[in-house]
N, C-alpha and C positions, 0 to 999 in steps of 0.2 A: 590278420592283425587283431588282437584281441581288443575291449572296447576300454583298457586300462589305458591303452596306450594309440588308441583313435580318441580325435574331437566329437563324441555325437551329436548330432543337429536333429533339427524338428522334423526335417526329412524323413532321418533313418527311426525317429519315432513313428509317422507317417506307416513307413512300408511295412514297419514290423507289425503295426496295428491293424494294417491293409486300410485305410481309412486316406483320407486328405488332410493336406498338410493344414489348412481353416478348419476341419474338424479336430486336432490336435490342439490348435491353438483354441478355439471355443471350449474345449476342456480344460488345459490347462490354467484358462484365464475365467473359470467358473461363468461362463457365459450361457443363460438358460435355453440353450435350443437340443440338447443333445438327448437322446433317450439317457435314464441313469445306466442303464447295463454299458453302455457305447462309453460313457463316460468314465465308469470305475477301473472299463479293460484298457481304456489309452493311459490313465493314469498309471493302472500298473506296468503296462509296458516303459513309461520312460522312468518309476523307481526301478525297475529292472536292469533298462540300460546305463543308469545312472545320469539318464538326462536333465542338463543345469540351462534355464533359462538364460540369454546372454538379454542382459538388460539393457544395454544401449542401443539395441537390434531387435527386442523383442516382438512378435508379430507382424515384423514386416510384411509378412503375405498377406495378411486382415489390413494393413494399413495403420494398426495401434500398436500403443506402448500400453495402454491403460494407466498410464502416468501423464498426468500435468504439470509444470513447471512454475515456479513464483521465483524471479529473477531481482533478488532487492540487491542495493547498492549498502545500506546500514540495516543495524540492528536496533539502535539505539532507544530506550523507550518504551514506554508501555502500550502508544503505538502501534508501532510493528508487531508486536507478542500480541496483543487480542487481532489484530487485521490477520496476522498469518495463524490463529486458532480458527478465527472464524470461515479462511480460504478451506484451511484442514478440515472443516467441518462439511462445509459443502462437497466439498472433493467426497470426502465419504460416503454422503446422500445421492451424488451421483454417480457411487462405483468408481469412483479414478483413485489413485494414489497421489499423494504430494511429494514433489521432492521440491526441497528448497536450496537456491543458488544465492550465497552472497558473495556477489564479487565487483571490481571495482574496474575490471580487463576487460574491455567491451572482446576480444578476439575469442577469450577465454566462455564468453557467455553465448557467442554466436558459435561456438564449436558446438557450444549441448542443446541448443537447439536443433540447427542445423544437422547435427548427428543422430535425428532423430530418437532423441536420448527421452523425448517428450510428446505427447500427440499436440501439447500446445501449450504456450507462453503466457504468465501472467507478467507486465514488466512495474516494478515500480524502483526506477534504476539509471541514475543521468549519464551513467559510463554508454546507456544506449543513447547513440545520437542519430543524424539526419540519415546520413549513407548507412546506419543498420536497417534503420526504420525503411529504405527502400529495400534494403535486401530481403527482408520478412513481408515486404508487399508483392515484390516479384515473384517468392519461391510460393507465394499461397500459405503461408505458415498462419494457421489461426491463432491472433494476438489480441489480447487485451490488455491495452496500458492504464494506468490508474495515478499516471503520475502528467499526463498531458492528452492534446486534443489532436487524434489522429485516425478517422475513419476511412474503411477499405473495403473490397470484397471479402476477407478474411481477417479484418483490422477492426476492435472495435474499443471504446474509449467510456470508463468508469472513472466519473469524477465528480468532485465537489463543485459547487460553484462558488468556488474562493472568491472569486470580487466581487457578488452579493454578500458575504461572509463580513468583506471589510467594511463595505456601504452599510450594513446591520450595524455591526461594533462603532461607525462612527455615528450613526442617527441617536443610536440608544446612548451614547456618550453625549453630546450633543443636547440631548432630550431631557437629561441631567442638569442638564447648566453648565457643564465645563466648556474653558476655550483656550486652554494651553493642554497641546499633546503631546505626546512623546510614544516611538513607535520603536519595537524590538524588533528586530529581524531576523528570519529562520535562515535554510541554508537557501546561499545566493544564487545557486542554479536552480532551486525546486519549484516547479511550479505554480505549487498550492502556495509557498511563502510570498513569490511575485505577487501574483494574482490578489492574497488578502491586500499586500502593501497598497495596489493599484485601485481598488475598490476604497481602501480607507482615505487613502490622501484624496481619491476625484469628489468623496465625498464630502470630507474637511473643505475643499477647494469652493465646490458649492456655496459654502457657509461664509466664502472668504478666510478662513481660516488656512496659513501656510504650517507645516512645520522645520522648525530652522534642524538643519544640517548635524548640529551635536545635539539633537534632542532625539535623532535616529541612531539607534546603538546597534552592536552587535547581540546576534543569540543564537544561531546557530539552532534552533532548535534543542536546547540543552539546560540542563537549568542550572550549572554552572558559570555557564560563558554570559548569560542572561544577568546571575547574580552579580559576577564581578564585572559587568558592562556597569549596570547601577550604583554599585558602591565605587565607582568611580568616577563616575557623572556625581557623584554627592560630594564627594572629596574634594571634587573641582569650584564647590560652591554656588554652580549658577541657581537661578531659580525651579522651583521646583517643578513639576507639570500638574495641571489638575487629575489626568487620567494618562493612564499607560494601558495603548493594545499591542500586545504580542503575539509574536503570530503563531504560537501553538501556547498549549498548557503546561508544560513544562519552564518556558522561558517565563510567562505569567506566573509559576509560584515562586521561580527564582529571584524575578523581580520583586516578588513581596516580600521573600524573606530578604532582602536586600535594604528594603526600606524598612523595614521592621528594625535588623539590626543595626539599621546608619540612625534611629530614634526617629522616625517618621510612620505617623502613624497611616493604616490602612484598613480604610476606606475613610478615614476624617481628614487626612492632608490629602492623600494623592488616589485615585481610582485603578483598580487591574483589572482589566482584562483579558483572557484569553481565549483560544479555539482548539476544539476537537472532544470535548466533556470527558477527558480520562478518569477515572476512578479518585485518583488521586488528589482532583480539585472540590470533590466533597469532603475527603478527611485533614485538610491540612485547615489551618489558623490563619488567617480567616479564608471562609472555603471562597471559592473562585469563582467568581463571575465568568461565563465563556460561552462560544460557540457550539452547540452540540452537530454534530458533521455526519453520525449515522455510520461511522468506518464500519463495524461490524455487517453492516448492511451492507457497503459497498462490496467487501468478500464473498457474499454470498451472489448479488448479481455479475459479480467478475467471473466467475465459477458456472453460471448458469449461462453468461453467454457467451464465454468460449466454448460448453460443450454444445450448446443452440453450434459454432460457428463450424465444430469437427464435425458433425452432422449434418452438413449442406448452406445452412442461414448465412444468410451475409453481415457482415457488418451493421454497428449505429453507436450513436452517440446517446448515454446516461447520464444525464445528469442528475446530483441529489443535491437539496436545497438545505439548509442548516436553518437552525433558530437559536436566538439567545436564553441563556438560562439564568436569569439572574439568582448571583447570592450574597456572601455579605462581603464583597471586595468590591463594590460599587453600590453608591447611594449618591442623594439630590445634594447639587451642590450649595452650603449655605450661602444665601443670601446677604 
């Protein structure tokens, strides 16, 4: 049977080269142990036989794919684009590939794991729920979530401390003089949005300070749905709030421009705040008071302890702490 019309495997690379099948795979995957001579002749034997790596199977016999996985649920945002440059970056530094999954089919996302399509999981993805989370603890699959709190022998958890995040935004609110708030809220399953909300209100609570009910709006993390949440709390007439936290920076500049164009002014009538320091809340009018959260940062320790976890190490929990950056979207309230 000639080899146009056989599947060759890494095998029949193997025997042609007279070498092991881990000596073929260490070649093919530029892995530094091999003499160069040893390396150039298994190369050319599999352009020879016209040997194609099968990707979803690659290196089985090593145990690698030399690919890592980032399994997100959205794209939405600037975000996600520098968190998954930053993932991309490390993954480089450390020799892996990145492929990126967005999907919303929890079955669809445990196939490519599972399928060992990956040596390991980055998740930040609420399609992943409880019974995955066990099944990635059972099978030993090294996971790093970055969207909740879940340590394992092979499980380990990169995250913000969002409800320090909200307890900061209401002190520094608070510290201000203000004492009517008004809170935006991200998406209603994400854990970072929980968590800010939960830190803000126990810390208003403190103060005796409640917020009523229509003074917590939608925002979805968006800076449209944020916009038209506000221009329609203003439509409605009630009174205004001294300050608004949102739970990311996007819904905080939607909300500004919201007040800006309903003729309220911003930072003299009403306060914004947001979280996560995007790019974006230095160049906008007026720039944006916020949380800076270090996400760049957290890609690269999610990166670093999944390969720590494909490598033997166990599991642990990171946490990274946030500070406020003031600018000109909050100021002292007049007296």
């Amino acid at each position: 049977m000639s080899n146009e019309n056989k599947k060759i495997t890494i095998k029949d690379v193997a025997r042609e080269a007279g070498v092991s099948i881990s000596t073929v795979s260490n070649a093919l995957n530029n892995v530094n142990v091999l003499h160069p001579d040893t390396k150039e002749r298994i190369l050319e034997v599999a352009k020879r036989l016209n040997y194609t790596p099968n990707l979803n199977g690659r290196n089985l016999k090593a145990g690698a794919t030399g690919v890592l996985g980032l399994f997100l649920g959205a794209i939405r945002g600037p975000y996600y684009g520098e968190l998954s440059d930053s993932i991309y970056n490390a993954c480089k530094d450390n020799g892996y590939e990145l492929e990126i999954f967005l999907s919303s089919d929890a079955r669809h996302i445990m196939a490519n794991i599972m399928g060992h399509r990956v040596d390991g999981a980055i998740i930040l993805n609420g399609a992943i729920g409880s019974d995955q989370e066990e099944v990635l603890k059972n099978q030993g699959i090294p996971t790093v979530y970055i969207d909740r709190i879940l340590v394992g022998d092979k499980s380990s958890s990169v995250v913000f401390d969002s409800y320090n995040g909200g307890e900061k935004a209401a002190k520094f609110l608070l510290e201000l003089g203000h004492k009517r708030f008004m809170f935006i809220e991200g998406e209603l399953t994400n854990y970072d949005a929980g968590e800010r909300k939960k830190g803000f209100f126990d810390e208003l609570k403190k103060a005796g300070i409640t917020v009523a009910d229509d003074y917590i709006l939608r925002g979805e993390f968006e800076r449209k749905a944020a916009y038209n949440s506000v221009t329609e709390f203003l439509d409605s007439g009630k009174p205004l709030p001294d300050a608004v936290f949102a739970a990311n920076d996007l819904s905080a500049i939607g909300a500004s421009e919201a007040f800006r164009d309903g003729g309220v002014s911003v930072p003299d009538q009403v306060n914004v705040i947001g979280c996560d320091d995007i790019e974006l809340t230095r160049l906008v009018s007026p720039s944006i008071t916020t949380i800076r959260t270090f996400f760049e940062k957290q890609g690269v320790i999610a990166v670093d302890k999944l390969v720590k976890m494909i490598n033997g190490e166990s599991g642990e929990l990171i946490t990274l702490n946030g500070r406020i950056i003031p600018r000109e979207s909050t100021k002292a309230k007049d007296s």
